[in-house]
One Martini backbone bead per residue (centre of mass of N, CA, C, O) as a GRO file, in nm:
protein
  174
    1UNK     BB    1  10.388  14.085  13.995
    2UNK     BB    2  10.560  13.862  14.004
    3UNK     BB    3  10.341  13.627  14.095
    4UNK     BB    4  10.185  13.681  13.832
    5UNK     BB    5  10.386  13.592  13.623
    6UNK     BB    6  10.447  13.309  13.728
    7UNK     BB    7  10.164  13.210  13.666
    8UNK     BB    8  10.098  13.220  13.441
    9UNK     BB    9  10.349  13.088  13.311
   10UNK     BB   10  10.215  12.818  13.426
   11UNK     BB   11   9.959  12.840  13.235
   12UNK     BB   12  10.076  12.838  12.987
   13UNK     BB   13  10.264  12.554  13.013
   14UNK     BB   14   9.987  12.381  13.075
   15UNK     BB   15   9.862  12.419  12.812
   16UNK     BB   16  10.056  12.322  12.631
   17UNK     BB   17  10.070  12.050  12.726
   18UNK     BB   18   9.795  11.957  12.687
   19UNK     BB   19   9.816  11.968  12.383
   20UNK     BB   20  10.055  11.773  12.326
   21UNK     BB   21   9.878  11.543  12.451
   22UNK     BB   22   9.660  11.529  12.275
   23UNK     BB   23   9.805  11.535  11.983
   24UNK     BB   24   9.910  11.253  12.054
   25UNK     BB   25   9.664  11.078  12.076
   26UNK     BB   26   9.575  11.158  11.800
   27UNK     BB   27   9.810  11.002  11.662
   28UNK     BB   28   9.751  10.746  11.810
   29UNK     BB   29   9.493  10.657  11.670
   30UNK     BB   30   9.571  10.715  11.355
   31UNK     BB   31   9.772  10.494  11.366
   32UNK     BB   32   9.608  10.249  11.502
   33UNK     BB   33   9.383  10.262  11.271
   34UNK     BB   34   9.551  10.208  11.040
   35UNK     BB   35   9.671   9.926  11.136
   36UNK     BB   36   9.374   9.788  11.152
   37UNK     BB   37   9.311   9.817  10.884
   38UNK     BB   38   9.531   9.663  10.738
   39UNK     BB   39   9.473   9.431  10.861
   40UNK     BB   40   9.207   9.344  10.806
   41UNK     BB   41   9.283   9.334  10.473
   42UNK     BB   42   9.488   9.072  10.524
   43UNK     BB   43   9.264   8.890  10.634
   44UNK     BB   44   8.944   8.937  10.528
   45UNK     BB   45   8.792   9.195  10.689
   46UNK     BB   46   8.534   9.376  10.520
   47UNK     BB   47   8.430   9.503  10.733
   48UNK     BB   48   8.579   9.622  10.915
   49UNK     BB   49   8.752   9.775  10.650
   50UNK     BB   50   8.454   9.989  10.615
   51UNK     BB   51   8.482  10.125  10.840
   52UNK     BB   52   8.739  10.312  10.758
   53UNK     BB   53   8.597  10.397  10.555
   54UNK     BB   54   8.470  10.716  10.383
   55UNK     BB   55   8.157  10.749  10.379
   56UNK     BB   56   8.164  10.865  10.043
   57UNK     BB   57   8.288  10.627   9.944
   58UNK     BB   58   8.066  10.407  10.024
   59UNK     BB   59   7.847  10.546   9.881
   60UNK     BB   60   7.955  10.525   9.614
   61UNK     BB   61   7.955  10.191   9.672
   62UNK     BB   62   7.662  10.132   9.779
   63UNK     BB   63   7.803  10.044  10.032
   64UNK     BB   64   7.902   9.792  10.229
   65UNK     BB   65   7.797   9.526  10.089
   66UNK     BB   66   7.914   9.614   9.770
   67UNK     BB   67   8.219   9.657   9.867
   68UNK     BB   68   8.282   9.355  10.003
   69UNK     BB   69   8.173   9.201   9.711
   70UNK     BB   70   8.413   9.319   9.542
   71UNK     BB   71   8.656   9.274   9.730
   72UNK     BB   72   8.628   8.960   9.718
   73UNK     BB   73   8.636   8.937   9.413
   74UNK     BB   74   8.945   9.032   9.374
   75UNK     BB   75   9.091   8.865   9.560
   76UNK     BB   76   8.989   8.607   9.400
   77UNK     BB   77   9.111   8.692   9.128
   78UNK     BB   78   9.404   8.719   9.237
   79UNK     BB   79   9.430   8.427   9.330
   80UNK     BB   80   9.399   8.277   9.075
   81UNK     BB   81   9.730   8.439   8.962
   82UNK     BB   82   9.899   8.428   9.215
   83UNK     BB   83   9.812   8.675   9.425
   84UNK     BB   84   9.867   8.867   9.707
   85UNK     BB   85   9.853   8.982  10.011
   86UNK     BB   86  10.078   9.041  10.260
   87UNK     BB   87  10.129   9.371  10.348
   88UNK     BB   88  10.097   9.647  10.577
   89UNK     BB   89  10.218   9.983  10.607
   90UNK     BB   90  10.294  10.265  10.761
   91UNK     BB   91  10.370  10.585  10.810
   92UNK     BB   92  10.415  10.903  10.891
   93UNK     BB   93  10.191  11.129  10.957
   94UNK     BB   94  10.097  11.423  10.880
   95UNK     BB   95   9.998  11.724  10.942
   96UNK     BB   96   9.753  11.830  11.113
   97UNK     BB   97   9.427  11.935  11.003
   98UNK     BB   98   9.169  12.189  10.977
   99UNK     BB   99   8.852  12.125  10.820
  100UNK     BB  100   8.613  12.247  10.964
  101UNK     BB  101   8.475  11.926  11.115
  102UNK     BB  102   8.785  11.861  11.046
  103UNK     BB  103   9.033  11.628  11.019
  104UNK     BB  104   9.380  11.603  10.881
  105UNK     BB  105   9.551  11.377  10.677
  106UNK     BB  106   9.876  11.164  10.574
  107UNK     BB  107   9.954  10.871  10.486
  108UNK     BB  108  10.187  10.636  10.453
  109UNK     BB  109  10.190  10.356  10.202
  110UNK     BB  110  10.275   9.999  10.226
  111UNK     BB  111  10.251   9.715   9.990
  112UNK     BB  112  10.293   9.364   9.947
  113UNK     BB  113  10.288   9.155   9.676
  114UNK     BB  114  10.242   8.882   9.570
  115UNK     BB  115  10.350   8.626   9.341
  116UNK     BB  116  10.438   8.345   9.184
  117UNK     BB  117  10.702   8.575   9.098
  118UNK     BB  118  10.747   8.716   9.334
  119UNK     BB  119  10.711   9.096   9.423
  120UNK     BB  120  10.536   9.347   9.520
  121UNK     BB  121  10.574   9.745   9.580
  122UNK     BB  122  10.381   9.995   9.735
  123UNK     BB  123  10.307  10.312   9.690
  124UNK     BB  124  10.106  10.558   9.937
  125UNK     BB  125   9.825  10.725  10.015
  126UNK     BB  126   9.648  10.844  10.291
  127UNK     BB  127   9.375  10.987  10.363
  128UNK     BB  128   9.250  11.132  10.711
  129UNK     BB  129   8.948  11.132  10.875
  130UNK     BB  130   8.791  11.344  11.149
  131UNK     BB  131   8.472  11.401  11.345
  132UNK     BB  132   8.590  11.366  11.698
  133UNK     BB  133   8.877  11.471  11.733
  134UNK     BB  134   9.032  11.183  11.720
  135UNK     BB  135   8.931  10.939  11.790
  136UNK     BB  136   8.804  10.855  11.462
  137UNK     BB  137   8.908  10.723  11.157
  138UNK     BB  138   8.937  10.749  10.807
  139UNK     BB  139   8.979  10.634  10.453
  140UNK     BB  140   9.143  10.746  10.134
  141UNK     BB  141   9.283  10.637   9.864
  142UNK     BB  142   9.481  10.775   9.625
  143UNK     BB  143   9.565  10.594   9.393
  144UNK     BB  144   9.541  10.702   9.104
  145UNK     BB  145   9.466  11.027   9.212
  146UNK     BB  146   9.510  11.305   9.210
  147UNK     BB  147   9.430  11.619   9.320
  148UNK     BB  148   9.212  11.744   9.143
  149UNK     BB  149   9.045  11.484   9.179
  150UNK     BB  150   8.984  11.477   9.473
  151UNK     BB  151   8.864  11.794   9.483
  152UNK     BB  152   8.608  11.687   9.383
  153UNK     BB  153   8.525  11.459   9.577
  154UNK     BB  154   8.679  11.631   9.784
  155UNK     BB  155   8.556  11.941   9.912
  156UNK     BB  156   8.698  11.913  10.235
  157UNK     BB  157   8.997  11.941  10.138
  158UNK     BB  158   9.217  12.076  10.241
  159UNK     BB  159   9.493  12.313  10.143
  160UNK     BB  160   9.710  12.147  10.355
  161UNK     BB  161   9.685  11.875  10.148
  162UNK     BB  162   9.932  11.680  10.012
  163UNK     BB  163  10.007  11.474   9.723
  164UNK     BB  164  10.191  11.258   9.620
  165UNK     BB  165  10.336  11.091   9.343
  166UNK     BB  166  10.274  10.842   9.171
  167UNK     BB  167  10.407  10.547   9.216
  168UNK     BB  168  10.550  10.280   9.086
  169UNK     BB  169  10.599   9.982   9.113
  170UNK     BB  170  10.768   9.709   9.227
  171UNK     BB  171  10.981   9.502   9.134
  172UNK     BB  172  11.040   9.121   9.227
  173UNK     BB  173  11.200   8.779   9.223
  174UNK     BB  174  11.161   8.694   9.539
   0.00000   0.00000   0.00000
């Protein structure tokens, strides 16, 4: 009785184990992944870029090439009033959460864009889904945008996904 309980033991905690190796690596893709979406972003390589994107965002924006056009139009606008994206960061992402065939998380998003004179910090959130258990992740910027309202656009987002209220920008004049 005793050899059997020290088995099962070792059996519990060898998978315990295994589950937060999982875990992990899971958590490492969608840093991983967040952070090349985000480089994508301040390169101006909005191929890359739309790669990461929602796939239900991207449809709703008539698809990669129509985002591409959009994106670089106003970049293109932006860059003419004297602003650009300087940096794009990360926060840690929120406790991973399963909703049908979908992982979910909410990710914090910091974006410092240069102005003329002196220049914007921004903070938000992205939503992150995957639909292959953590392997590869998409995203939703949720700016400008309650949870009533994405929850209309996105109705299969968890019911254990909160997303912070929308804060203003600050401004620097350095």
């Amino acid at each position: 009785m005793r050899y059997l309980l020290v088995i099962l033991l070792f059996f519990i905690s060898l998978a315990t184990y295994s589950q937060t190796e999982q875990d992990k690596k899971i958590l490492q893709n969608l840093k991983a992944q967040a952070d090349s979406m985000g480089q994508a972003f301040i390169a101006g390589n909005f191929k890359a870029f739309a790669g990461y994107t929602y796939p239900l965002i991207l449809k709703t924006m008539g698809g990669p090439e129509k985002m591409i056009a959009v994106l670089t139009k106003s970049i293109n606008d932006m860059k003419a009033d004297g602003m650009s994206f300087r940096s794009v960061t990360f926060g840690e992402p929120s406790k991973i959460e399963k909703s049908g065939k979908e992982l979910q998380a909410t990710v914090p998003q910091h974006i410092e864009i240069g102005l003329s004179q002196g220049r914007l910090v921004t903070n938000s959130t992205l939503i992150a889904f995957s639909t292959d258990n953590g392997l590869n992740w998409t995203f939703v910027d949720t700016s400008n945008k309650d949870t009533a309202t994405l929850r209309k656009v996105l109705p299969n987002l968890s019911p254990a996904i909160t997303i912070p209220p929308h804060m203003p920008p600050v401004r620097y004049d350095n």
